[in-house]
N, CA, C and O atoms as a MOPAC input file, in Angstrom:
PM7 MOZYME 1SCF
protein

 N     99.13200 1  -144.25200 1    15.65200 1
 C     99.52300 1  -143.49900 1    14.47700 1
 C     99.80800 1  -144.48500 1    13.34600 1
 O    100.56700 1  -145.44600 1    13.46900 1
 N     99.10300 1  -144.15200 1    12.17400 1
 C     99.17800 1  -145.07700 1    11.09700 1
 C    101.05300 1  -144.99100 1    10.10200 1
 O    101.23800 1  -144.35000 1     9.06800 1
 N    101.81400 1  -145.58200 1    10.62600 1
 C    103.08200 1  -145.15800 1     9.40100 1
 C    102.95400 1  -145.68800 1     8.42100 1
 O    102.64400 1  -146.82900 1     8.07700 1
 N    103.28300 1  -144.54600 1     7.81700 1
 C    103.36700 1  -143.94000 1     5.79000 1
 C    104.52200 1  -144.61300 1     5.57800 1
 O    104.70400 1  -145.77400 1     5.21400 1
 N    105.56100 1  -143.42600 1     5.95100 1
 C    107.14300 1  -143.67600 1     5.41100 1
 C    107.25700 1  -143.11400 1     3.99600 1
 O    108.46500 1  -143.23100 1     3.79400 1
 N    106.71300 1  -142.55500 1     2.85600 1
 C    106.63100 1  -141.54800 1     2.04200 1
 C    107.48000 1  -140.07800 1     2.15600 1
 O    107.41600 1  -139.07300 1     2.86500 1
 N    108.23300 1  -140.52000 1     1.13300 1
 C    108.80600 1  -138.92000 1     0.96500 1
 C    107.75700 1  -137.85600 1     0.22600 1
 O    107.05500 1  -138.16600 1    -0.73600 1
 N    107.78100 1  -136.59400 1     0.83200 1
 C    107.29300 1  -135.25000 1     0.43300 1
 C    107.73600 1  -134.32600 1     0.60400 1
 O    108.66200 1  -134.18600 1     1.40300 1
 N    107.04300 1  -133.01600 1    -0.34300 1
 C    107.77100 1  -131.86400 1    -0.41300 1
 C    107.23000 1  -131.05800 1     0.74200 1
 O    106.04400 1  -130.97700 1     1.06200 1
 N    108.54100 1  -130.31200 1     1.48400 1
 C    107.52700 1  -129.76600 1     2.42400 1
 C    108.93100 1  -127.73900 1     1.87100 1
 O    110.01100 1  -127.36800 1     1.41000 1
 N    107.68500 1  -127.31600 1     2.42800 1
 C    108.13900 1  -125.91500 1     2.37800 1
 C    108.66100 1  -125.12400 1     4.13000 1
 O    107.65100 1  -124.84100 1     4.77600 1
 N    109.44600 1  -124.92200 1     4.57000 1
 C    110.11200 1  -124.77700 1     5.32300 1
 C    111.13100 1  -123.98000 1     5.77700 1
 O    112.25900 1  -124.09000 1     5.29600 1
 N    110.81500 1  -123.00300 1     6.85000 1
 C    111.45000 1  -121.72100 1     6.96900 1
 C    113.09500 1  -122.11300 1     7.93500 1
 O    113.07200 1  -122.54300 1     9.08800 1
 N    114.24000 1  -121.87600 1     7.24500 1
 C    115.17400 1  -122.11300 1     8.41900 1
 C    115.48500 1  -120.72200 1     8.82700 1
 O    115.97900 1  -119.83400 1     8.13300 1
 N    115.02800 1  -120.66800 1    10.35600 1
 C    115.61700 1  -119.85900 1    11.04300 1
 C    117.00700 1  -119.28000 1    11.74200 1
 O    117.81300 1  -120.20800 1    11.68000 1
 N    117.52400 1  -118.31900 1    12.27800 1
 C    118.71300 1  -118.54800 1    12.65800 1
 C    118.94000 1  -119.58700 1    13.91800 1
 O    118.03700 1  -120.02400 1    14.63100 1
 N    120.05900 1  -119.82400 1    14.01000 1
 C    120.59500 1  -120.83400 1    15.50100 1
 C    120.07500 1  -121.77700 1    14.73000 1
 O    119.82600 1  -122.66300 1    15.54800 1
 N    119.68700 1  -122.23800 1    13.49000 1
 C    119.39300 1  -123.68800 1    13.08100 1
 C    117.89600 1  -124.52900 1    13.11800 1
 O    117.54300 1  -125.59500 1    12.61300 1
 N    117.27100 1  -123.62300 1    13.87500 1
 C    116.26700 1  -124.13000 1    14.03000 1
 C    115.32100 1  -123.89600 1    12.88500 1
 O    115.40300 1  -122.89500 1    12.17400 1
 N    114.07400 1  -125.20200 1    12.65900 1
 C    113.88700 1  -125.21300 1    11.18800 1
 C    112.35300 1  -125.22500 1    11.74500 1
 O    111.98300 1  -125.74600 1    12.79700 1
 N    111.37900 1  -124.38400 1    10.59700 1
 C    109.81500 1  -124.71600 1    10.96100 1
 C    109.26900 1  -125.05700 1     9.78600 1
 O    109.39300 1  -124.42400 1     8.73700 1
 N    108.69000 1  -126.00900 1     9.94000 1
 C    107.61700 1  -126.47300 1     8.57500 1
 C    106.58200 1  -125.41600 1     8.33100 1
 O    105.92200 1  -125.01500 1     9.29000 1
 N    106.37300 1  -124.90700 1     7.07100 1
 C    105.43000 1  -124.27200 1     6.96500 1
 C    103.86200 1  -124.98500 1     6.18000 1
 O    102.74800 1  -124.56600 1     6.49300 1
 N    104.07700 1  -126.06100 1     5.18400 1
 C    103.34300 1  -126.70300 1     4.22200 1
 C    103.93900 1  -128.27900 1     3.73000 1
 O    105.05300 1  -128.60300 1     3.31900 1
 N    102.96600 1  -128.91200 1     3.91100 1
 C    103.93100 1  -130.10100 1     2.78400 1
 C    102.47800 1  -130.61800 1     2.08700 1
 O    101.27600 1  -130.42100 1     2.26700 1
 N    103.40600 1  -131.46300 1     1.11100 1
 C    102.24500 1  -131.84100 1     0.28200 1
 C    102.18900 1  -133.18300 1    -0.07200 1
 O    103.07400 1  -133.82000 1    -0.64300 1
 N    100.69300 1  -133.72600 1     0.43700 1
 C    100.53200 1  -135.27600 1     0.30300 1
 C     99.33000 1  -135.73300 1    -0.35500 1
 O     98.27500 1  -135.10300 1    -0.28600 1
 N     99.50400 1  -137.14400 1    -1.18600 1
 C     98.47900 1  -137.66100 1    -1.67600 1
 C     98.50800 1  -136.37200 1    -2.68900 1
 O     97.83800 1  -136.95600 1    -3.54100 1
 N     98.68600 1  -135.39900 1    -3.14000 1
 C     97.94800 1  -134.39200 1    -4.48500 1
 C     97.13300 1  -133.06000 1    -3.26200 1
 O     96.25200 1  -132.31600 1    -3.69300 1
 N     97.56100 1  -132.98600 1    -1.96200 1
 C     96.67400 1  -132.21200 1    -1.21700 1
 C     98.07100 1  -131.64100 1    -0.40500 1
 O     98.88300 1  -132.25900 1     0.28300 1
 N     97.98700 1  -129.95300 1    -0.84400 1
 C     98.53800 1  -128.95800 1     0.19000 1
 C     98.21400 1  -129.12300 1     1.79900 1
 O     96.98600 1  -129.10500 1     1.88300 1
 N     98.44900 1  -129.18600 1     2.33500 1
 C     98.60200 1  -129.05300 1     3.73400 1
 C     99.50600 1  -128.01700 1     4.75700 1
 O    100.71200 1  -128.25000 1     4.84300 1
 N     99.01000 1  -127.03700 1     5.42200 1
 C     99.49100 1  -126.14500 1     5.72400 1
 C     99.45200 1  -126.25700 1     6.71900 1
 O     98.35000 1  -126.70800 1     7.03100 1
 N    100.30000 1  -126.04200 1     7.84000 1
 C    101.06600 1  -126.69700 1     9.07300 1
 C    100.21800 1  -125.39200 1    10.13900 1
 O    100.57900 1  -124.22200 1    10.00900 1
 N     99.34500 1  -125.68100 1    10.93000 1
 C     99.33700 1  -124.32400 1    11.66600 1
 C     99.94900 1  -124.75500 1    12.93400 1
 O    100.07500 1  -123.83800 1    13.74600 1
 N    100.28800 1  -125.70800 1    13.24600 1
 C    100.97100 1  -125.92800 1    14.85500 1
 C    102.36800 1  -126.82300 1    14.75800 1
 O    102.77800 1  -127.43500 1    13.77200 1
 N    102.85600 1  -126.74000 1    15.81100 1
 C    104.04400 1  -127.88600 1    15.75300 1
 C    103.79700 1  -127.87200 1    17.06800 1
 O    103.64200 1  -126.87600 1    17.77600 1
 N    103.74300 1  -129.64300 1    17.55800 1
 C    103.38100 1  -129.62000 1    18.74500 1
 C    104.28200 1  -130.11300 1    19.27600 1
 O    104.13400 1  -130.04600 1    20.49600 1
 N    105.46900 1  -130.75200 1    18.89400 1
 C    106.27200 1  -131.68200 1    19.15500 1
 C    107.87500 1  -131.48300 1    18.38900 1
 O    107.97600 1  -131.46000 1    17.16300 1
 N    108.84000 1  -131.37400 1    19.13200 1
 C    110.04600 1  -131.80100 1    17.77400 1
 C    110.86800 1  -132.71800 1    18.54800 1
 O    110.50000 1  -132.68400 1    19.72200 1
 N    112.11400 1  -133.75900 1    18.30600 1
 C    112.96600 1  -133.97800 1    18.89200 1
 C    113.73300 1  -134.75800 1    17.28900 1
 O    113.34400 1  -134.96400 1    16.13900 1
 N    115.16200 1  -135.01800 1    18.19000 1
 C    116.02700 1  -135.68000 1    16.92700 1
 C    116.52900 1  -137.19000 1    17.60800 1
 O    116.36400 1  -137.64600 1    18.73900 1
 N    117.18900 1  -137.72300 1    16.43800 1
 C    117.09500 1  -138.95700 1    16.51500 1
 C    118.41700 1  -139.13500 1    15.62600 1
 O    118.55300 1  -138.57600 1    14.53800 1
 N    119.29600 1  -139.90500 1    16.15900 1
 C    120.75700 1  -140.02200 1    15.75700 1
 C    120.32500 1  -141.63800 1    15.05900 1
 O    119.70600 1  -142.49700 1    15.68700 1
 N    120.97000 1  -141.83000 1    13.19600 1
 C    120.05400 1  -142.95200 1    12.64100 1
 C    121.59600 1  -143.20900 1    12.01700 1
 O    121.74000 1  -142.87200 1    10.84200 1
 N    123.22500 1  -144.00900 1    12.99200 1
 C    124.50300 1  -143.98100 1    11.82500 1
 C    125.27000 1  -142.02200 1    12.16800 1
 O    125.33000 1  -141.25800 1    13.13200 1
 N    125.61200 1  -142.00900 1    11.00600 1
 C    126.05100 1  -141.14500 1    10.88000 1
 C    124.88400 1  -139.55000 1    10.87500 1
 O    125.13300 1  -138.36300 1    11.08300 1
 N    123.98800 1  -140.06800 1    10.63400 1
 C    122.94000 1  -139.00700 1    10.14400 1
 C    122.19800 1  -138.70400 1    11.20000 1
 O    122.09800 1  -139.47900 1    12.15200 1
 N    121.60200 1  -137.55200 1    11.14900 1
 C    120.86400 1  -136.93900 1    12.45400 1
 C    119.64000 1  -136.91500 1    11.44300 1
 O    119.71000 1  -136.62400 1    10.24900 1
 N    118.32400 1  -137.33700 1    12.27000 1
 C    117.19900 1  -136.95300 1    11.88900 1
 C    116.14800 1  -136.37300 1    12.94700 1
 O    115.70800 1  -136.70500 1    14.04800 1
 N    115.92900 1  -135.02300 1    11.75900 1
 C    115.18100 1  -134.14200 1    13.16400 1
 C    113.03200 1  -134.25100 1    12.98100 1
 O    112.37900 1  -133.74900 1    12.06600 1
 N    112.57000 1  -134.92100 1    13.98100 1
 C    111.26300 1  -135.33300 1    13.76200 1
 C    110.59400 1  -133.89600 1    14.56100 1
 O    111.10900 1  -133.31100 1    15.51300 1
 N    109.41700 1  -133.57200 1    13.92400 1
 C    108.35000 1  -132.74400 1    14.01300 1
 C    106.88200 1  -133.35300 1    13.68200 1
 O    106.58000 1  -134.18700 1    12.82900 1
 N    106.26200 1  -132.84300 1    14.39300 1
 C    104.62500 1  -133.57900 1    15.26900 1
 C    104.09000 1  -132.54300 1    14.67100 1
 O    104.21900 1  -131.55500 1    15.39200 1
 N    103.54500 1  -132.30500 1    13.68200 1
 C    102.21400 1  -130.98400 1    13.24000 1
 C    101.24400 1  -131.47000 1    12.79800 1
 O    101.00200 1  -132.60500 1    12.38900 1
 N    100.32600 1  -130.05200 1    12.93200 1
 C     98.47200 1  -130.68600 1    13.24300 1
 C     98.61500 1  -129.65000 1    11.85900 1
 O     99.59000 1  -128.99100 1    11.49700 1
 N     97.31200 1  -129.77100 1    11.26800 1
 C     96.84500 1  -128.91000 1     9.76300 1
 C     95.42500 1  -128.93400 1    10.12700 1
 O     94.67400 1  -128.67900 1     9.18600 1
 N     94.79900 1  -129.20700 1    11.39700 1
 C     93.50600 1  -128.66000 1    11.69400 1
 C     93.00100 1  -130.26800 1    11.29200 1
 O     93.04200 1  -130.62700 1    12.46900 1
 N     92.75300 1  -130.97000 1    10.88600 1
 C     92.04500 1  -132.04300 1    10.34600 1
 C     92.68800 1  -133.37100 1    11.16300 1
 O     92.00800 1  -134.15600 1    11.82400 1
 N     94.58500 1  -133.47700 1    10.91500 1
 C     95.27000 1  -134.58900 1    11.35300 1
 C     96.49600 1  -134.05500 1    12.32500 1
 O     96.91100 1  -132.99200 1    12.78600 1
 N     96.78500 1  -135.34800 1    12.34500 1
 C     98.75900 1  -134.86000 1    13.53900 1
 C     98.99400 1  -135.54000 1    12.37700 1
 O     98.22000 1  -136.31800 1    11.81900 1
 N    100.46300 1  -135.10800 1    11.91700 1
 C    101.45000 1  -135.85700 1    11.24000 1
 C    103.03000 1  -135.78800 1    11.80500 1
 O    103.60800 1  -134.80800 1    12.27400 1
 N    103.42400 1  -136.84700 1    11.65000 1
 C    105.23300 1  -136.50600 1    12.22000 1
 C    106.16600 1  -136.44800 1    10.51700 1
 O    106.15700 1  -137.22600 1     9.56300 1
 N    106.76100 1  -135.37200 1    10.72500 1
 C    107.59800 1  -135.23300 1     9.17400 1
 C    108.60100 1  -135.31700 1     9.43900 1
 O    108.74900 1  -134.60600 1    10.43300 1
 N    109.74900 1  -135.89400 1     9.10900 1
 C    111.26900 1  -136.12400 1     9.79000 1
 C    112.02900 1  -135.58200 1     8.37100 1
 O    111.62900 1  -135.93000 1     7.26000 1
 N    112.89300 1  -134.90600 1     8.52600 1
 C    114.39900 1  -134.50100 1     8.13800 1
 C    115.10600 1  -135.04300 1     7.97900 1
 O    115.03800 1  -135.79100 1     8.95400 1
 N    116.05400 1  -135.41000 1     7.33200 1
 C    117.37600 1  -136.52600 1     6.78900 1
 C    118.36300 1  -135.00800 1     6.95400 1
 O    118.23100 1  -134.25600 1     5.98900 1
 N    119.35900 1  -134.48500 1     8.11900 1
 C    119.94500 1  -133.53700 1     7.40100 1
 C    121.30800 1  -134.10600 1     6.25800 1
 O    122.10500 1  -133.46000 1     5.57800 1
 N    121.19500 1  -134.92300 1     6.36200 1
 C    122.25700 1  -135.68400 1     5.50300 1
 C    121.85400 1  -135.67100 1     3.82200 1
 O    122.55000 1  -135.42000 1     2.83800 1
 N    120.58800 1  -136.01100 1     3.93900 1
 C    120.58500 1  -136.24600 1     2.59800 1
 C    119.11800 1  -135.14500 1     1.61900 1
 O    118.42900 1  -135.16700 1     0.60000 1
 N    119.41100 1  -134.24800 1     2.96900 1
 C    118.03300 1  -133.25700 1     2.88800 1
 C    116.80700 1  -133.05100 1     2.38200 1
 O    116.21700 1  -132.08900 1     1.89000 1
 N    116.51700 1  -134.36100 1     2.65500 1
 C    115.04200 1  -134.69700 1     2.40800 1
 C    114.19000 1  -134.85800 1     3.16300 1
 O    114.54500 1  -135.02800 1     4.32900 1
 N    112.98000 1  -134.87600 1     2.91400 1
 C    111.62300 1  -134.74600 1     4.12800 1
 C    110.84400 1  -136.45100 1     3.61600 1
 O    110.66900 1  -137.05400 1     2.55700 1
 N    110.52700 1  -136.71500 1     5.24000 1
 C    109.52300 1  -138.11400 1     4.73100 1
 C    108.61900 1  -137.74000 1     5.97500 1
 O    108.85100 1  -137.34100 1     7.11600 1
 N    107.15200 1  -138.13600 1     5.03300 1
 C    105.70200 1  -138.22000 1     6.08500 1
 C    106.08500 1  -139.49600 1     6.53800 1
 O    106.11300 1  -140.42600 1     5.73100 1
 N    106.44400 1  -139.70200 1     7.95700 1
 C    106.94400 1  -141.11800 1     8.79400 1
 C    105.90100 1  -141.47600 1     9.12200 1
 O    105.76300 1  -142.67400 1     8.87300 1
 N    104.17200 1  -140.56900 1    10.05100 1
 C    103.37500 1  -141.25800 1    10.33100 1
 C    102.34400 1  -139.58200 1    10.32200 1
 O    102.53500 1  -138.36700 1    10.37700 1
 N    100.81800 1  -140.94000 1    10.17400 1
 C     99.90800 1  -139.36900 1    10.13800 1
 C     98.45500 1  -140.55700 1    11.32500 1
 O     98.17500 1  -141.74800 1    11.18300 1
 N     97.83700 1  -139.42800 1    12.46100 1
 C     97.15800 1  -139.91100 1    13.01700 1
 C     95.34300 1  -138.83400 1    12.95300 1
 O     94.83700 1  -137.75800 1    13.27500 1
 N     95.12900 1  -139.80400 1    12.46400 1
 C     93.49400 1  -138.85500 1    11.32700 1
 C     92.54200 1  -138.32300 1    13.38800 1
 O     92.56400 1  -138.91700 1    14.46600 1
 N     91.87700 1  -136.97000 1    12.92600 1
 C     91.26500 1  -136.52700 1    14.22300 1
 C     90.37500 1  -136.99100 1    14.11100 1
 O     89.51400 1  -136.89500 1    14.98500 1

């Protein structure tokens, strides 16, 4: 997997009990619309919890991680099909 490390906007449904689903994010100037999540787990980074998600958009896998601390989204790594 090639890492980015780039922050992006991603659009994102929070569900109840906390649980969060990516719906879209947007990279390079290109929408990307999430049809799978194949993967999630979190990762304790200090004080801050960061929650990582593995989604495919039909073309690539990308992992998008969560800061809930500072509630921002970063493309951490994208692996081209």
């Amino acid at each position: 997997m090639e890492r980015i490390r780039e922050p992006v906007r991603v659009a994102a449904i929070f569900n109840p009990g906390g649980r969060i689903r990516p719906v879209w994010f947007d990279w390079k100037r290109k929408k990307h619309t999430v049809l799978e999540t194949t993967y999630t787990w979190q990762e304790k980074s200090g004080d801050t919890m960061l929650l990582h998600f593995a989604v495919a958009d039909g073309e690539a896998l990308y992992e998008l991680v969560y800061d809930t601390r500072e509630q921002s989204w970063l493309l951490h790594g994208v692996e081209a099909g």
